[in-house]
FILOTI-805571 format. One line per field, with one value per residue (C-alpha): y, z, x; residue in three letters. Coordinates in nm, 3 decimals. Layout:
north (Y; ...)
up (Z; ...)
east (X; ...)
res (ALA; ...)
// end
This chain:
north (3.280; 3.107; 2.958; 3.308; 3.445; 3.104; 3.164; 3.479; 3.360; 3.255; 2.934; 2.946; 2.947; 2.629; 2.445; 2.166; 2.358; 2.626; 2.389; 2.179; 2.529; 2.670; 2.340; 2.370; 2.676; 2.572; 2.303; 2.529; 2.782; 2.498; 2.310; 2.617; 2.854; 3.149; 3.313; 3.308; 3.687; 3.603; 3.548; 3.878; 3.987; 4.192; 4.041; 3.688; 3.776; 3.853; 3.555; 3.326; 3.532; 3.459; 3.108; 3.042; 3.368; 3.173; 3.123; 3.377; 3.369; 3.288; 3.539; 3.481; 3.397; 3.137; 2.999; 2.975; 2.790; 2.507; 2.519; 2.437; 2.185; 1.973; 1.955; 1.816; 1.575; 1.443; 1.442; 1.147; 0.943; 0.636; 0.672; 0.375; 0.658; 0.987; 1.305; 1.386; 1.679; 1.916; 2.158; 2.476; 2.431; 2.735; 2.748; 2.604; 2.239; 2.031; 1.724; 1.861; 2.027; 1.769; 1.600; 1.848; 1.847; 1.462; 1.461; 1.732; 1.566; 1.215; 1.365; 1.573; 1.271; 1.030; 0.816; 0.630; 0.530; 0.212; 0.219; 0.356; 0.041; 0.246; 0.646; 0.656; 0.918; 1.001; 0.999; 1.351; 1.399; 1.530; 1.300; 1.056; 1.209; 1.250; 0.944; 0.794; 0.442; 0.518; 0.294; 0.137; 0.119; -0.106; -0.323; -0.410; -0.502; -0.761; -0.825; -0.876; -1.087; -1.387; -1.444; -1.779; -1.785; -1.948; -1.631; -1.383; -1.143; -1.133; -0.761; -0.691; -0.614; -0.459; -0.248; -0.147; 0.209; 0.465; 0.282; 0.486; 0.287; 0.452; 0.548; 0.278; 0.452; 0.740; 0.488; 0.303; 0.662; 0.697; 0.381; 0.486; 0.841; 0.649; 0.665; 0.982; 0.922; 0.707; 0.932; 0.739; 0.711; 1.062; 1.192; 0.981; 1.121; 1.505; 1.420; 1.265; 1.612; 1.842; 1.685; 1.709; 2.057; 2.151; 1.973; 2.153; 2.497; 2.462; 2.543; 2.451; 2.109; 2.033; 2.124; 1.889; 1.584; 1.614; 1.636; 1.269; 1.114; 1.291; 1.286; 1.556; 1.448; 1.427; 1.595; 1.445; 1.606; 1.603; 1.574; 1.340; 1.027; 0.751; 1.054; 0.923; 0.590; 0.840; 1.043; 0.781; 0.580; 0.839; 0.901; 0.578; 0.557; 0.814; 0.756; 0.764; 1.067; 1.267; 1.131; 1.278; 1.640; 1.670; 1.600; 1.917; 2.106; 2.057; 1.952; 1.647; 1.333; 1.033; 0.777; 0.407; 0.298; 0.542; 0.493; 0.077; 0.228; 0.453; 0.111; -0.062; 0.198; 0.159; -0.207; -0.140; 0.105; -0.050; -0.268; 0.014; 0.237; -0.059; -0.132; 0.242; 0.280; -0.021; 0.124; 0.469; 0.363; 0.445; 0.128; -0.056; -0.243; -0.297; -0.658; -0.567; -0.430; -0.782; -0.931; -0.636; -0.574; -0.914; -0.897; -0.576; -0.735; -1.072; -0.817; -0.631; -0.967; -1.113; -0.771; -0.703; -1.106; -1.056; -0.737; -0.804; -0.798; -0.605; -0.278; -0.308; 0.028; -0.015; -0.401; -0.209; -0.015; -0.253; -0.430; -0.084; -0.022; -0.440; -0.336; 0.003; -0.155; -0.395; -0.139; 0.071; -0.180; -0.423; -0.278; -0.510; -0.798; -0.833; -0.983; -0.875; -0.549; -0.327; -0.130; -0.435; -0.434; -0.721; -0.546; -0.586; -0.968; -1.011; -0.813; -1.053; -1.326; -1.285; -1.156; -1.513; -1.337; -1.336; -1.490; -1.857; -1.726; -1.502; -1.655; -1.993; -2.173; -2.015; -2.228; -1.908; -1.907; -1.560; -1.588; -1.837; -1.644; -1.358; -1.577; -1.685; -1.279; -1.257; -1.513; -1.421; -1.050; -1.232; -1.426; -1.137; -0.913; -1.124; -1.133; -1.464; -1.729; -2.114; -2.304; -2.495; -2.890; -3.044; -3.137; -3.292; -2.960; -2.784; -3.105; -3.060; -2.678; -2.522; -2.506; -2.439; -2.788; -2.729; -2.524; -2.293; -2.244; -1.950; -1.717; -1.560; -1.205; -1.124; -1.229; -1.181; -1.372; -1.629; -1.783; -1.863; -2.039; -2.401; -2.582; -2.825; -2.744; -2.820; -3.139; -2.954; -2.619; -2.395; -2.464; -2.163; -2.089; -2.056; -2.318; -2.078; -1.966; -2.327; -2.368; -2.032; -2.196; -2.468; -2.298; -2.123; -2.420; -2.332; -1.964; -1.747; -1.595; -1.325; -1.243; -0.969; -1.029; -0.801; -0.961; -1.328; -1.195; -1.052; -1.369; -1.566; -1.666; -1.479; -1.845; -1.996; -1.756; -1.524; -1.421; -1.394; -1.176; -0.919; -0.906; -0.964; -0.666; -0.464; -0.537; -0.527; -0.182; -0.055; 0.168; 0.103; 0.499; 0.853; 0.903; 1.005; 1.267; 1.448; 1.460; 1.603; 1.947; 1.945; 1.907; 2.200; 2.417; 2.693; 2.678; 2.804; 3.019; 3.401; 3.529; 3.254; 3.059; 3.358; 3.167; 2.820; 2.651; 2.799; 2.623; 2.297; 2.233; 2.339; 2.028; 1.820; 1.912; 1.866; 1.564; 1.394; 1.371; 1.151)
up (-6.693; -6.706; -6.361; -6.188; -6.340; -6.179; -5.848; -5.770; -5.889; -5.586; -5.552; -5.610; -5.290; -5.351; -5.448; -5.238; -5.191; -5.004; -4.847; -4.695; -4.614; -4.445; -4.254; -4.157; -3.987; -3.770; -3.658; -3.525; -3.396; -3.197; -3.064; -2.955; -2.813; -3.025; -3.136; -3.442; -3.496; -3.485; -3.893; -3.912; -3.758; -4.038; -3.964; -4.020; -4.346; -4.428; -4.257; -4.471; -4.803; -4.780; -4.722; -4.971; -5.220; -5.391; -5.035; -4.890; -4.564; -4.420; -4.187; -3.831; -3.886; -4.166; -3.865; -3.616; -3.798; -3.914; -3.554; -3.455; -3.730; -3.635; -3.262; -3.344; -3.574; -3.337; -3.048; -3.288; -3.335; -3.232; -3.049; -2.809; -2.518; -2.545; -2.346; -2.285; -2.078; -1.936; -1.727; -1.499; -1.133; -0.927; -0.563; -0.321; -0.477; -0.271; -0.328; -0.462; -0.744; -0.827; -0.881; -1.079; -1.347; -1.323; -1.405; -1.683; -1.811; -1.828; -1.952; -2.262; -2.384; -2.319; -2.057; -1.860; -1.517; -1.540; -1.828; -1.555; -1.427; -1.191; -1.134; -1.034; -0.813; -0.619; -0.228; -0.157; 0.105; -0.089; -0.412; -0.172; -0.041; -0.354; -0.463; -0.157; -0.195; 0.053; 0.341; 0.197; -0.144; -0.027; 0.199; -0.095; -0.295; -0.021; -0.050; -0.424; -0.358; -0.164; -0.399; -0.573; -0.965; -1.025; -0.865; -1.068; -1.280; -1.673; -1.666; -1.754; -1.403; -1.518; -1.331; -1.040; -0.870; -0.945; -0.771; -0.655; -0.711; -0.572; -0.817; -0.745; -0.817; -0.557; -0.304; -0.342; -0.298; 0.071; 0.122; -0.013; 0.165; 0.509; 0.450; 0.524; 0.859; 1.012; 1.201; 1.127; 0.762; 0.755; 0.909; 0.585; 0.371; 0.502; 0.498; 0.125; 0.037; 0.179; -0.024; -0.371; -0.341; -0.287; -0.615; -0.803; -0.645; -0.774; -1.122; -1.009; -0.867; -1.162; -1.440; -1.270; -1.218; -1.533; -1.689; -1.505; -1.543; -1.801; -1.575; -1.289; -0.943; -0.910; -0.671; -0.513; -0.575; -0.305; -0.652; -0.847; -0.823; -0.738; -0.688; -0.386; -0.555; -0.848; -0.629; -0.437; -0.750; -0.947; -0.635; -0.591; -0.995; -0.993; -0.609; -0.699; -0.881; -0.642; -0.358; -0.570; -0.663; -0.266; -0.133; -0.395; -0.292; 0.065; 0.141; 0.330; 0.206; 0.333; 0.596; 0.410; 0.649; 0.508; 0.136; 0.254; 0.390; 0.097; -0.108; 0.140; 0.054; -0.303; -0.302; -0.070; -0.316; -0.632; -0.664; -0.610; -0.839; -1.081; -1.062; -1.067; -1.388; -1.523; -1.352; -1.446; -1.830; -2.031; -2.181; -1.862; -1.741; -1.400; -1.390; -1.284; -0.979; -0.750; -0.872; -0.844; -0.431; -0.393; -0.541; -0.311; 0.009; -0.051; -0.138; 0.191; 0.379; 0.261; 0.280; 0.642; 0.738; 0.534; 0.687; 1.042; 1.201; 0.951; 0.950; 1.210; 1.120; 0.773; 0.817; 1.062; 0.783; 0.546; 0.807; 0.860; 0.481; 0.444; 0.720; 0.546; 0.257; 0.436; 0.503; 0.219; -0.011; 0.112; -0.093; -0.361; -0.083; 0.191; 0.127; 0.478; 0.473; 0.451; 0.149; -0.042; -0.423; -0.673; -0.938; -0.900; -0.862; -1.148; -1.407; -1.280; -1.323; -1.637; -1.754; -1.926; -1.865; -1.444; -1.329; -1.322; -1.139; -0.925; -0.818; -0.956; -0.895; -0.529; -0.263; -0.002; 0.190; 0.119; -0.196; -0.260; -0.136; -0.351; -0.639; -0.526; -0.488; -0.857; -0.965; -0.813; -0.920; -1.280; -1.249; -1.135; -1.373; -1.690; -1.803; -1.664; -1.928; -1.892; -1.840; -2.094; -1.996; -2.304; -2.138; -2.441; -2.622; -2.296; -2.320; -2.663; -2.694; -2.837; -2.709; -2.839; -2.872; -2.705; -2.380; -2.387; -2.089; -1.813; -1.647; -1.359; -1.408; -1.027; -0.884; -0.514; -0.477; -0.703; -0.540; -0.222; -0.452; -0.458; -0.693; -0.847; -0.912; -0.639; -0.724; -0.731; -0.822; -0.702; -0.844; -1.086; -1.111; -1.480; -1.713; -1.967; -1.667; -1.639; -1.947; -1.941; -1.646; -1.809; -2.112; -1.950; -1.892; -2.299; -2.287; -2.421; -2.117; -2.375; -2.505; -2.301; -2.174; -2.396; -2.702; -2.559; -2.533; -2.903; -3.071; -2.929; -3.062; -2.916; -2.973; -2.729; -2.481; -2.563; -2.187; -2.114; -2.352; -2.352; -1.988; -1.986; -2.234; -2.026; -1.777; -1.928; -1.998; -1.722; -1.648; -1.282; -1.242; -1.317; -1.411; -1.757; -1.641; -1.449; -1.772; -1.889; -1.693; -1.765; -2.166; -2.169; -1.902; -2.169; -2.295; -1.948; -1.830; -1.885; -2.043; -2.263; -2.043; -2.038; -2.214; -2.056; -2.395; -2.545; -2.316; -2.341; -2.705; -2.729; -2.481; -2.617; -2.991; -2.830; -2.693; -2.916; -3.205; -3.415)
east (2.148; 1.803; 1.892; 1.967; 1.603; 1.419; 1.579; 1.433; 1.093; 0.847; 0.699; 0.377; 0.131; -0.048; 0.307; 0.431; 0.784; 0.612; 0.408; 0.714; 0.871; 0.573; 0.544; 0.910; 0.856; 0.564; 0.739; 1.031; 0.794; 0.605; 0.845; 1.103; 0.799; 0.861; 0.556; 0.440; 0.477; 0.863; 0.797; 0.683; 0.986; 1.224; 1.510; 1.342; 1.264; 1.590; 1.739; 1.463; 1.536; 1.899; 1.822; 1.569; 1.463; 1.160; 1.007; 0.734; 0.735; 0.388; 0.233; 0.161; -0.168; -0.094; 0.148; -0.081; -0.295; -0.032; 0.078; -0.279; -0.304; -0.006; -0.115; -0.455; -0.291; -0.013; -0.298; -0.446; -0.118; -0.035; 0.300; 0.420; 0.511; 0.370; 0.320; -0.122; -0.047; 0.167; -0.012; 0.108; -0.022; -0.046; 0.014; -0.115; 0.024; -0.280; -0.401; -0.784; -0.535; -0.374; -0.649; -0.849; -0.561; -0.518; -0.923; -0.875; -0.674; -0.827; -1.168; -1.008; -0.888; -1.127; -1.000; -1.233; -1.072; -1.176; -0.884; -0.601; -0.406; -0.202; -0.119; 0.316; 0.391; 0.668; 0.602; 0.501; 0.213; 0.026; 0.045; 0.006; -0.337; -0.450; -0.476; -0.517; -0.796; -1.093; -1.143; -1.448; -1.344; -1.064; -1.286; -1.493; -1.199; -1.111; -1.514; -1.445; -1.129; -1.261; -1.527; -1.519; -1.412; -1.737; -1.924; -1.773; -1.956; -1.929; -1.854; -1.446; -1.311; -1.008; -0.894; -1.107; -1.040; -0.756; -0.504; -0.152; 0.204; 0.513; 0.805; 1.042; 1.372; 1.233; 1.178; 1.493; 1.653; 1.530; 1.671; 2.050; 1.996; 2.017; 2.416; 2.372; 2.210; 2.485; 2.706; 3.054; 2.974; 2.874; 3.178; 3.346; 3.131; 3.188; 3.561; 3.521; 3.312; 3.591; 3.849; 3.632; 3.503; 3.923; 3.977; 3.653; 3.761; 4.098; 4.212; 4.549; 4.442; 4.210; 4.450; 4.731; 4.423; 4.343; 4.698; 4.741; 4.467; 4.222; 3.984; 3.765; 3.616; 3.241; 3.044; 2.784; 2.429; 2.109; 1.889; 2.112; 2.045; 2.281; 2.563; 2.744; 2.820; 2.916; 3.110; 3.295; 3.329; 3.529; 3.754; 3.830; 3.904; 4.156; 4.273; 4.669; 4.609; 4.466; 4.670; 4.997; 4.887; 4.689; 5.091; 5.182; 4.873; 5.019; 4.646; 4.539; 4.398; 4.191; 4.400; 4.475; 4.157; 3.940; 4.017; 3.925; 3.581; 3.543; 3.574; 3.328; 3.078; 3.112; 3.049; 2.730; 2.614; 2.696; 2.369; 2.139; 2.305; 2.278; 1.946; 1.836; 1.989; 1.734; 1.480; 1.469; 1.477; 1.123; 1.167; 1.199; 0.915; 0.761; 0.776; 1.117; 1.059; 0.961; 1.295; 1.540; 1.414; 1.473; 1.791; 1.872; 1.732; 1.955; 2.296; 2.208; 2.188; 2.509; 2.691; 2.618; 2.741; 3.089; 3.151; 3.044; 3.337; 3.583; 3.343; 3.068; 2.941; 2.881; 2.733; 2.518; 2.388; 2.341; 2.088; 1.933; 1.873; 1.746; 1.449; 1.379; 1.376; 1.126; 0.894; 0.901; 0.814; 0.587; 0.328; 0.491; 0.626; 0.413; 0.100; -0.062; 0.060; -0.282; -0.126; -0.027; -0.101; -0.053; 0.034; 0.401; 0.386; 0.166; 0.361; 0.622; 0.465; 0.375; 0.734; 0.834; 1.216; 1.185; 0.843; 0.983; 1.351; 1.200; 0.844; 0.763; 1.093; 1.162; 1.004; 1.019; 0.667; 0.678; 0.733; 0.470; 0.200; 0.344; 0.286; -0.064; -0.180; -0.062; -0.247; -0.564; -0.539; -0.502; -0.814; -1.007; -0.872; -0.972; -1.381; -1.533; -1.569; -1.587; -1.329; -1.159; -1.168; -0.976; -0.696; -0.551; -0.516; -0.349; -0.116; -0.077; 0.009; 0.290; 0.638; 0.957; 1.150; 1.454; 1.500; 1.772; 2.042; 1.875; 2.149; 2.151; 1.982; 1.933; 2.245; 2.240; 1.928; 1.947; 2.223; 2.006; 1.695; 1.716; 1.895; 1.622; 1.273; 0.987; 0.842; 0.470; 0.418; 0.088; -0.183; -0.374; -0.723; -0.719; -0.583; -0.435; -0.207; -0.114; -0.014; 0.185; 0.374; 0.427; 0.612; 0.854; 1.115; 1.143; 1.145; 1.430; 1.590; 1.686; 1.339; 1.212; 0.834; 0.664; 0.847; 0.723; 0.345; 0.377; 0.442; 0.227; -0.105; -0.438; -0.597; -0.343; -0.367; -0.708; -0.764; -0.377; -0.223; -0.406; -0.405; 0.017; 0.058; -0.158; 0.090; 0.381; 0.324; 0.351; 0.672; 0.890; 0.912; 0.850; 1.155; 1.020; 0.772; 1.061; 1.258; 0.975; 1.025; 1.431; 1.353; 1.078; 1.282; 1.288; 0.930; 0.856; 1.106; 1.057; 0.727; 0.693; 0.457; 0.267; -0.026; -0.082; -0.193; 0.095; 0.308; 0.114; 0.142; 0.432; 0.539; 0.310; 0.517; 0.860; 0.818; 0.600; 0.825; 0.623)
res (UNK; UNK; UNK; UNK; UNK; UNK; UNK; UNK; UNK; UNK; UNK; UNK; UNK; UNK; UNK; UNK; UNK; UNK; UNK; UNK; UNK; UNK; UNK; UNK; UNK; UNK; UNK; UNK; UNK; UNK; UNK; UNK; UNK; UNK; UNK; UNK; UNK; UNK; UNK; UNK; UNK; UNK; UNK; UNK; UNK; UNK; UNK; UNK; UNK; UNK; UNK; UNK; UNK; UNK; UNK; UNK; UNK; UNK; UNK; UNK; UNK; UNK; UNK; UNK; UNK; UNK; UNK; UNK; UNK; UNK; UNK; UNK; UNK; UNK; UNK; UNK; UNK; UNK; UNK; UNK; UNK; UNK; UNK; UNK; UNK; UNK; UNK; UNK; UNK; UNK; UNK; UNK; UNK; UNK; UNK; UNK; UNK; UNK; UNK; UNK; UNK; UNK; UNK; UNK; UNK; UNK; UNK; UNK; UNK; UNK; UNK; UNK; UNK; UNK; UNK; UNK; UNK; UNK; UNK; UNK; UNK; UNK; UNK; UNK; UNK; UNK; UNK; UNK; UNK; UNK; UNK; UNK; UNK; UNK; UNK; UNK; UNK; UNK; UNK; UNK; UNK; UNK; UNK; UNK; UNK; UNK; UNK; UNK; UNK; UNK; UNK; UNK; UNK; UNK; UNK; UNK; UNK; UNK; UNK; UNK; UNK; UNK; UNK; UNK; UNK; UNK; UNK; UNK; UNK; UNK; UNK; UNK; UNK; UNK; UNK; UNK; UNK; UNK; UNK; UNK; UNK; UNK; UNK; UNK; UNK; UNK; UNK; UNK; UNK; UNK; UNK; UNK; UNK; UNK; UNK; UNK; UNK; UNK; UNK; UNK; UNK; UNK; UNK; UNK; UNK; UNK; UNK; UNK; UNK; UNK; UNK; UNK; UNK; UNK; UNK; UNK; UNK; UNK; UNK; UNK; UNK; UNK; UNK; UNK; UNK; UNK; UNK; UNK; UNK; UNK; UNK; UNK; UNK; UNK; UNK; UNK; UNK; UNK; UNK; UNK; UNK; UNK; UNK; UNK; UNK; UNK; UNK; UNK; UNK; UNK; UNK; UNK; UNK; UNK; UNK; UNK; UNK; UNK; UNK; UNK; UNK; UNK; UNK; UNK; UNK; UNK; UNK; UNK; UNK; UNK; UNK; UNK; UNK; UNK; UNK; UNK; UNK; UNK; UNK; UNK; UNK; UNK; UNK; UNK; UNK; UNK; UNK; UNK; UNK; UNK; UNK; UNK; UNK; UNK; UNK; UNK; UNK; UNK; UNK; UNK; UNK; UNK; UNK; UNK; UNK; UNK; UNK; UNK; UNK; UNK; UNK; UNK; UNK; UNK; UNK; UNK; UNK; UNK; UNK; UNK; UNK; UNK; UNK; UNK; UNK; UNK; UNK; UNK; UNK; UNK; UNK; UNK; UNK; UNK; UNK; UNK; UNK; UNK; UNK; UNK; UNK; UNK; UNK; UNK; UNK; UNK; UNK; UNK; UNK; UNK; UNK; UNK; UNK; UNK; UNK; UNK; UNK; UNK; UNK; UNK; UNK; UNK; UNK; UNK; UNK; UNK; UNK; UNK; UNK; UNK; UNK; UNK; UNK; UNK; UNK; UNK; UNK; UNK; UNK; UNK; UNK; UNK; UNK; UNK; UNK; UNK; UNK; UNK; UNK; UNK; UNK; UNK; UNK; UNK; UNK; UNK; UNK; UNK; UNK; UNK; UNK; UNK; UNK; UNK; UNK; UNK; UNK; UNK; UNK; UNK; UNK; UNK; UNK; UNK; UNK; UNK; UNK; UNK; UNK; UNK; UNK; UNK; UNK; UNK; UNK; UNK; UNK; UNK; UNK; UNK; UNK; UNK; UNK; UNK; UNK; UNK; UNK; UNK; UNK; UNK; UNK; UNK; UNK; UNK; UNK; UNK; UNK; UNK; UNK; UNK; UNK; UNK; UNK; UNK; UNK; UNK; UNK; UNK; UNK; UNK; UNK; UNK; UNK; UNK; UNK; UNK; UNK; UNK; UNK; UNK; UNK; UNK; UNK; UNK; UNK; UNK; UNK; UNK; UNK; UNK; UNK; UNK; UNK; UNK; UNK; UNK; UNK; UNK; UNK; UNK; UNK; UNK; UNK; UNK; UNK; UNK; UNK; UNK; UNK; UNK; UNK; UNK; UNK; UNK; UNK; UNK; UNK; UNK; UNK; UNK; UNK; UNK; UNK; UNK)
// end
């Protein structure tokens, strides 16, 4: 009896129940878009008085206000990968816009550029324009670069202008998308489409696949990426399947030659697809990106000599894609190409994980000056101090005892790298790079980089680390930022967008789950 009386009586205003209720709401209001009049709404009420009879629903105004109160409070936190901004651009989509929001953007929160390490974009013209380095600005970065050590200034250097990095897993896209180009392999491909969109029109078809196999074809996708490995993956997965209900469909299927090809393709595209998966990741870090092209480039090179005389066309290709791939990314291989930035090679280099597989230990020229550019970028990216001259304390720093078996991460290339260590390796500008070098014959293969940097001392390594988390941080793509407009499709669809700071926080609430 006394329990039936209590639950009709409301909590009172000030009570932490209606507090955690009222806070509740907000939350749902933000993060969905609904405006806050929805709690006003009588059917709300009714839905909330079911639910909960001691509650009183807030009014709008209440709701705005928590609304408001949570987005100032999550602007504050401290999340490892969070969402500033997510602003509506109206047409035209120039460069000066782009821009204006990037600068808007900056300045509300306080972000001196100085503090930008790199802006990723994908290879539009005119995200490219925008934030395209003026000619002068990068002559007195070369100025800057041939200066001696002893010369520099005291001033923290980091990171110079706003500097543009391609999205890696866009780039390495335009590579794949040249299977597309090669008229044999497109005929395939056509051939390989024809048969799938039968199968996906079908009911029939599909209901019998599936009865055998459990299983659907995939279709490839223009947007999708990796989806003609996808697509010619599947098909070849459930290739006796769809062989057996084609013959009932009386339709026809792909020659015993072209199923071979369709297999040849796979195994061209099975590396990329690979390595786009790692790369898209949030969590994945751009020290990555040096050792999985080089990885790529070394596939392509011994794909195109096994398969030079079975399957001209496709070995063809593969040395087609290896020079694309050549050109497309020498901004992070070719140290006289005029667009060439370090960044790459020095988040290598300072991933304990890679940097000795991929840089140190190769004895390519190429490579070598690759590792020289990182180095350099790392000495002028670190305030000038003295030198350190003990020797017998860089002798005597600490290492783990026993070195640990390294395996193969990169496999294509790391079969071509010597087998034993150059007798002398390059020599570093700064001795705390030295003695990083040194350390990583112990270093855990399985440690990731940022994990090495975050256990070791600042007093080891006090110009270093903070540099190597820096870099470390950085992502390999904007992967994450197109995600973005996929998970907060229906804040903006409709007349919910209607207000722009509406739409904003309500992002910024979504994806900032704190």
């Amino acid at each position: 009896m006394s329990g039936a009386f209590f639950s009709h009586i409301k909590y009172k205003p000030d009570s932490q129940e209606q507090r955690i209720k009222e806070e509740a709401i907000a939350k749902w209001v933000a993060r969905t878009a609904h405006p806050p009049r929805t709690v006003e709404d009588e059917e709300f009420i009714n839905m909330m008085e079911k639910i909960d009879k001691r509650l009183t629903v807030p009014k709008k105004t209440k709701i705005t206000n928590l609304v408001d109160q949570m987005y100032l409070a999550e602007k504050d936190s401290k999340a490892e990968h969070i969402l500033l901004n997510l602003k509506q651009m109206v047409h035209p989509h120039t460069a000066n816009s782009i821009v204006t929001l990037v600068e808007e953007c900056t300045e509300e929160w306080g972000i001196p550029k100085e503090k930008i390490i790199m802006i990723i974009t994908d290879n539009g013209s005119n995200m490219v324009s925008a934030f395209r380095v003026e000619e002068e600005d990068t002559s007195s970065d070369e100025n800057d670069s041939n200066k001696d050590s002893d010369e520099e200034e005291e001033a923290d250097e980091r990171y110079g202008t706003l500097e543009r990095t391609p999205c890696v897993v866009h780039t390495l896209q335009l590579v794949v998308n040249m299977v597309k180009k090669e008229q044999a392999i497109k005929r395939l491909l056509d051939k390989v489409r024809h048969l799938v969109r039968q199968f996906r029109k079908s009911s029939v078809a599909t209901e019998r696949l599936l009865e055998q196999c459990g299983l659907i074809l995939i279709k490839d996708c223009e947007t999708r990426w990796s989806s003609s490995f996808l697509m010619l993956s599947r098909l070849l997965e459930v290739k006796d399947h769809v062989t057996s209900v084609a013959d009932t469909m009386g339709w026809d299927c792909l020659l015993p030659s072209e199923w071979q090809k369709v297999a040849i393709l796979k195994d061209l595209l099975l590396p990329f697809a690979e390595h786009t998966k790692v790369l898209e990741s949030d969590t994945c870090c751009f020290s990555l990106v040096v050792p999985a092209i080089l990885d790529l480039r070394s596939h392509l090179s011994d794909f195109s000599l096994a398969h030079a005389r079975s399957y001209r066309d496709v070995a063809t290709l593969a040395q087609k894609m290896s020079a694309n791939m050549d050109l497309r990314f020498s901004c992070f291989l070719d140290v006289s190409a005029s667009n060439f930035s370090p960044l790459a090679a020095a988040a290598c280099f300072v991933d304990a994980s890679v940097s000795a597989e991929t840089l140190i230990d190769n004895d390519n020229d190429d490579i070598q000056n690759l590792l020289s550019k990182a180095e350099e970028y790392i000495t002028r990216s670190v305030p000038y101090q003295e030198e350190v001259t003990d020797d017998e304390d860089i002798r005597n720093a600490e290492v783990s005892e026993v070195p640990l078996q390294k395996r193969p991460r990169f496999r294509f290339f790391s079969a071509h790298r010597p087998s034993s260590k150059p007798k002398t390796s390059k020599a570093s500008i700064r001795q705390e790079v030295q003695k990083f070098k040194e350390s990583l014959s112990h270093a855990n293969p399985e440690e990731s980089g940022m994990d090495f940097w975050s256990s070791q001392s600042s007093t080891m390594y006090p110009l270093l680390k903070p540099l190597a988390l820096d870099l470390l941080a950085m992502p390999a793509s904007e992967a994450f930022a197109e995600r973005v407009f996929s998970l907060t499709g229906d804040l903006s669809s409709g007349r919910r967008n209607r207000a722009r700071i509406t739409l904003e926080r309500s992002a910024f609430l979504k994806l900032n789950k704190v």
